[in-house]
VEXTI-798784 format. One record per residue: residue in one letter; y negated, z negated, x of N, C-alpha, C in turn. Coordinates in steps of 0.02 Angstrom, whole numbers, plus 32768, in hexadecimal, padded with zeros to 4 digits. Atoms other than C-alpha are relative to their C-alpha. Layout:
// VEXTI-798784
AYZXYZXYZX/...
// end
This chain:
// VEXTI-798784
X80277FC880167C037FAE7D787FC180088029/X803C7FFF7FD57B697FEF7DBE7FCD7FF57FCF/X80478029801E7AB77FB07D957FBF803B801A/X803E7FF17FDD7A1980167D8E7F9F7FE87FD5/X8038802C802079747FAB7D657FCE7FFB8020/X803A80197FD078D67F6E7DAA801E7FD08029/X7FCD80317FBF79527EED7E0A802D800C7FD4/X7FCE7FF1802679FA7F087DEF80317FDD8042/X7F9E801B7FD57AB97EBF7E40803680277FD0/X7FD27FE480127B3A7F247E3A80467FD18003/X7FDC802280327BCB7EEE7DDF80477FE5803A/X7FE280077FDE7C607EA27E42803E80167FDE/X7FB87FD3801C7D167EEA7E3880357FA87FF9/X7FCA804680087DB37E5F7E01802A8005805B/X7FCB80137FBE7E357E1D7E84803380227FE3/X7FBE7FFC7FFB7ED67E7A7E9A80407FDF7FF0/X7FD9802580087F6F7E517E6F80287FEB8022/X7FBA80117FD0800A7E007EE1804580337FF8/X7FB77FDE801280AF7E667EDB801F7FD58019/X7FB180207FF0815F7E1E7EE0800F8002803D/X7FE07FE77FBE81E77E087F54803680247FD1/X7FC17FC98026826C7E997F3880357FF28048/X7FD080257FE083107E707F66803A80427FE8/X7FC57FEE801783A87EF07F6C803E80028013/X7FBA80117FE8845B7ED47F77803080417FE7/X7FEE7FB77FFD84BA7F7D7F8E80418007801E/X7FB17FF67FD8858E7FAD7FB8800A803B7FCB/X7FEE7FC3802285AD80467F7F7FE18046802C/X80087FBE7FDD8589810C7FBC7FA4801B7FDF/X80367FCA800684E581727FAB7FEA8029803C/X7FF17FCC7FEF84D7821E7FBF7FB380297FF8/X80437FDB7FFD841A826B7FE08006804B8013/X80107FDC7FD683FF83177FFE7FB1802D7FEB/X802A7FD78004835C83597FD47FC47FE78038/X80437FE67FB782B2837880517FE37FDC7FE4/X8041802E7FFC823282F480607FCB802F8024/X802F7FBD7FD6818C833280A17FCC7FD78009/X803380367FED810482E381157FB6801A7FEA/X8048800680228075832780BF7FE37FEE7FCC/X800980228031805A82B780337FB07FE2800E/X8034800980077F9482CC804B7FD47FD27FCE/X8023800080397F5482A17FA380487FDA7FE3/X7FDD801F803D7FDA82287F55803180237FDB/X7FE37FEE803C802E82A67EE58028801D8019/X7FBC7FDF7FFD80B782EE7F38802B7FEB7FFF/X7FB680188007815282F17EFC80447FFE8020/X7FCF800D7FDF81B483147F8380017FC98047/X802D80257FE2817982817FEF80557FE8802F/X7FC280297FCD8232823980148037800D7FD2/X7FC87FF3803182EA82447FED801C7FD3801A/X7FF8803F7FCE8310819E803A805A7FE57FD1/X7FCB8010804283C0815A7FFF7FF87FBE7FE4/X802380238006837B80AD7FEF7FBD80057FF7/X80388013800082B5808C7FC87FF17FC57FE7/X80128045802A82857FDB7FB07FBD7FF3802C/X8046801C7FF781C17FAA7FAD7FE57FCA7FE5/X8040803C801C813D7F157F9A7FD58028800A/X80417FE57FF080977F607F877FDD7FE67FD2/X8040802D8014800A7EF47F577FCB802F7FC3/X80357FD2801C7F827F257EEF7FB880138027/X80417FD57FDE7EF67F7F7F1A7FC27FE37FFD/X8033802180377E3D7F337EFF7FD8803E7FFE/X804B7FEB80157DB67F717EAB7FBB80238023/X80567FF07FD27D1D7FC37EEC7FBC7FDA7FC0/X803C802B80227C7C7F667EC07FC480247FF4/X80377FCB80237BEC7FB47E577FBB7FEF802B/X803A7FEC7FE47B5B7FF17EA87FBC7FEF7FEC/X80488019802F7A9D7FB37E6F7FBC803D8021/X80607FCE7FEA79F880327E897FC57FD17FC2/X8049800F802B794C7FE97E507FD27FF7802F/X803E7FEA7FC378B17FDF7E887FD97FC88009/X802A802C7FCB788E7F4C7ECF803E7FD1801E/X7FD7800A7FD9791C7EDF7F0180487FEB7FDB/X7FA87FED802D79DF7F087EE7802A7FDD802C/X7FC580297FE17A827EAE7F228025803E7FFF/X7FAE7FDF801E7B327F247F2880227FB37FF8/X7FBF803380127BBB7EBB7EE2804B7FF68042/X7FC67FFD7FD27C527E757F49803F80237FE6/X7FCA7FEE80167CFA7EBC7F3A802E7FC6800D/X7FCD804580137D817E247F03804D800F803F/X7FCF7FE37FE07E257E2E7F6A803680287FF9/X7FCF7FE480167EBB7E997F8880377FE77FFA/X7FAF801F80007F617E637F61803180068035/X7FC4801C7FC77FE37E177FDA803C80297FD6/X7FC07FF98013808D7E6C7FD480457FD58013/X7FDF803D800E81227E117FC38036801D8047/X7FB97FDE7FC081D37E188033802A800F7FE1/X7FBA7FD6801882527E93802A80317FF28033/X7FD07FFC7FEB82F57E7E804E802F802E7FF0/X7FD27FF5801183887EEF8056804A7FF68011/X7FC480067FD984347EC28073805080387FF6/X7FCC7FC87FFC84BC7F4A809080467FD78010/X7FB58028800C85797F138070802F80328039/X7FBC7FE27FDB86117F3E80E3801E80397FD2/X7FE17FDD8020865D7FD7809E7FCF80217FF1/X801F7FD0803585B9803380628009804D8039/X7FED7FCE7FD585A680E4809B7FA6801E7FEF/X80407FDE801884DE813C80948009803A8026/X7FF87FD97FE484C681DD80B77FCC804D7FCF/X803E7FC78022841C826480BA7FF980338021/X7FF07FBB7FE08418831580E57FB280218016/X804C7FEC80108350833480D37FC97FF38036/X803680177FCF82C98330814D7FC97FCC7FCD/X80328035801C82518287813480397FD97FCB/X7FE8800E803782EC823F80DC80287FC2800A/X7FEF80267FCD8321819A812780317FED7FDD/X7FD18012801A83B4814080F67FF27FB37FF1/X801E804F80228360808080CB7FB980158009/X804C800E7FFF82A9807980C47FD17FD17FD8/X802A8045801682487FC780B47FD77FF38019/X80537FF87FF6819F7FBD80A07FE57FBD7FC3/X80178036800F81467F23807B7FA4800A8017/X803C7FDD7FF9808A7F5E80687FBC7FD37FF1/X802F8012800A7FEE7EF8805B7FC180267FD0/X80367FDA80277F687F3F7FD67FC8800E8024/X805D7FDB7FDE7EC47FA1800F7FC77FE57FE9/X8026801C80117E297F4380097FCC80327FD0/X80107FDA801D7DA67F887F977FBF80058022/X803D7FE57FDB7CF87FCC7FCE7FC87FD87FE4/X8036802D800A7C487F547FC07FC5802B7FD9/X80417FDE802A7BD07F867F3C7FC6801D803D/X804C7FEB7FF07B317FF67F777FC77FEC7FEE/X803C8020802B7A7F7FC17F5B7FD380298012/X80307FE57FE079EA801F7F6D7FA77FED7FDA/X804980218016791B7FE37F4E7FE77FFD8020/X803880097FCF78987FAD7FA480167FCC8029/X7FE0803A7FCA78FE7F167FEB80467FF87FE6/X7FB97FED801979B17F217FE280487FEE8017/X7FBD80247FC27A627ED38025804C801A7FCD/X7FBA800180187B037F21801A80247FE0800D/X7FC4803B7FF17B9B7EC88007803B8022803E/X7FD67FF07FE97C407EB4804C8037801C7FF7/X7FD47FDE802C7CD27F138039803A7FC2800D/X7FE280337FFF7D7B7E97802880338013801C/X7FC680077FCE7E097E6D8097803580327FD9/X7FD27FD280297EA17EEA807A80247FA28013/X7FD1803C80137F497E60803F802780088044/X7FD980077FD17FC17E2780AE805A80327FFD/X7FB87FEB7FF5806F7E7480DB80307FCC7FFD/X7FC5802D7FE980FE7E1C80B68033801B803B/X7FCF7FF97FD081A97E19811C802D80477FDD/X7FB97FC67FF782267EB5812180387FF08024/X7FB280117FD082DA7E938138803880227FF9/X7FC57FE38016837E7EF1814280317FEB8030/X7FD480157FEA84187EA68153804080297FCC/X7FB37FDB800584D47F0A8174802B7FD07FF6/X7FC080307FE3856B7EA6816C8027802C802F/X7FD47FD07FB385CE7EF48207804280247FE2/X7FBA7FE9801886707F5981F17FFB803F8008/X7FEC7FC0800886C07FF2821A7FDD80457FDE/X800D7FE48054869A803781667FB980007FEF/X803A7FF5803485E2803081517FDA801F8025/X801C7FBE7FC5858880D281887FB080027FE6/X80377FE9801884DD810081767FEC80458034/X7FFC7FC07FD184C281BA81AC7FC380427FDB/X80357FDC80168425821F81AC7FF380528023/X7FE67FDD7FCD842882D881EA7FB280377FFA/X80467FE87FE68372831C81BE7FD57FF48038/X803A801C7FCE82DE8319821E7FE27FD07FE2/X8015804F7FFC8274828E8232801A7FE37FCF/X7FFF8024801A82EB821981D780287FC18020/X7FE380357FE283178173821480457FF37FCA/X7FCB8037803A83BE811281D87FD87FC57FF1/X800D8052801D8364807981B47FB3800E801E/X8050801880028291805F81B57FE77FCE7FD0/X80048043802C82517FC2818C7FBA7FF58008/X804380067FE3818C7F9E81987FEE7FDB7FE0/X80388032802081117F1281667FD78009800F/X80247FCF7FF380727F72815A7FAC7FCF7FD9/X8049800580217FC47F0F812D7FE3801C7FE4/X80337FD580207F467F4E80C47FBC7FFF8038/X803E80147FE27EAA7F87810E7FBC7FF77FD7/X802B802A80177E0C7F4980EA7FD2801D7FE2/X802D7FCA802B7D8E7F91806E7FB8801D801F/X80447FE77FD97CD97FE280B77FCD7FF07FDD/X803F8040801B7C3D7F71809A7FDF80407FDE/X80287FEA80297BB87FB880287FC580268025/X80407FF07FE67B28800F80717FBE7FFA7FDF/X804B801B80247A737FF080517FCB80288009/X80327FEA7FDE79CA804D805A7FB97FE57FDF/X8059801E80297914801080377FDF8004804B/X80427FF67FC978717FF3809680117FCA802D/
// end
C-alpha cells in the first residue's frame, strides 16, 4: 500500500506464484476454422487465436510496490518476485490429423512464459530513495514431440500460422521506483 506521513515507506507487494508443468498427450483429429487476430492490444480480445492445440506455463505476475510521500524522509517499497513457469510438453501420436483454416491460427502452440516483474515503490520528501522493481520469473522448457508415420498431418492454410510454435519466453523485469526531494 502506499504511505503518506511525516516519514513514511511504502508498502511492499507479495511474491508470485510458480506455475506447473503442462503435459499433453493427443491421437486423434482437430478441426479449427475460425480467424485469430494480431491485435490483441489491451488483453481482451477474443479473437486472439484458433490454434488446434494451446498448451501454456505462465508464471505469476508480481506485485507493484506502494509508493511513500512525506515530508521529510520516505523509502518506496520493493516489489517481491515473479513466478517461474513450468515445462510444457506436447506429444502428438502416429495417426493424429490437425487442421486450421484462420489467419494467426497455428496448429500446436507451446508457450512456457516466465511472469512480469512488478514495479518499485515511489518516494517523494525532502530526502528520499526509490526502490527496486523485481526480476520477471524464469521460462521453463517447450517441447513437442511427433511419433513419425505416414498418417500424422498437421496442416495450416491461413496467414501467419505456423504448424507447430514452441517458445520459452522469460518474464521481463519490473521498473524501479522513482524518487524526488531536495
Amino acid at each position: 500500500g502506499d504511505s503518506t506521513v511525516f516519514s513514511g515507506i511504502g508498502g511492499a507487494s507479495r511474491a508470485a506464484g510458480p506455475a506447473g508443468d503442462v503435459t499433453v498427450n493427443f491421437l486423434g483429429s482437430i478441426t479449427t476454422t475460425g480467424e485469430g487476430s494480431s491485435t490483441d492490444d489491451e488483453g481482451d480480445d477474443f479473437e486472439t487465436t484458433s490454434s488446434g492445440i494451446l498448451a501454456q506455463s505462465v508464471g505469476g505476475f508480481a506485485g507493484d510496490a506502494g509508493d511513500a510521500q512525506g515530508y521529510l524522509t520516505t523509502y518506496g517499497a520493493s516489489s517481491e518476485s515473479a513466478g517461474d513457469a513450468g515445462t510444457v510438453t506436447v506429444n502428438i501420436f502416429s495417426g493424429t490429423t490437425i487442421s486450421t483454416s484462420g489467419a494467426f491460427s497455428d496448429g500446436i502452440e507451446v508457450q512456457s512464459i516466465g511472469g512480469g516483474g512488478g514495479k518499485g515503490g515511489s518516494a517523494s520528501g525532502i530526502v528520499t530513495l526509490g526502490s527496486d522493481g523485481s526480476a520477471g520469473g524464469d521460462a521453463g522448457k517447450a517441447f513437442v514431440t511427433i511419433e513419425g508415420g505416414d498418417n500424422t498431418t498437421i496442416t495450416t492454410t491461413g496467414t501467419n500460422s505456423a504448424g507447430i510454435s514452441a517458445q520459452s519466453i522469460g518474464g521481463g523485469g519490473g521498473k524501479s521506483g522513482g524518487s524526488s526531494g531536495l
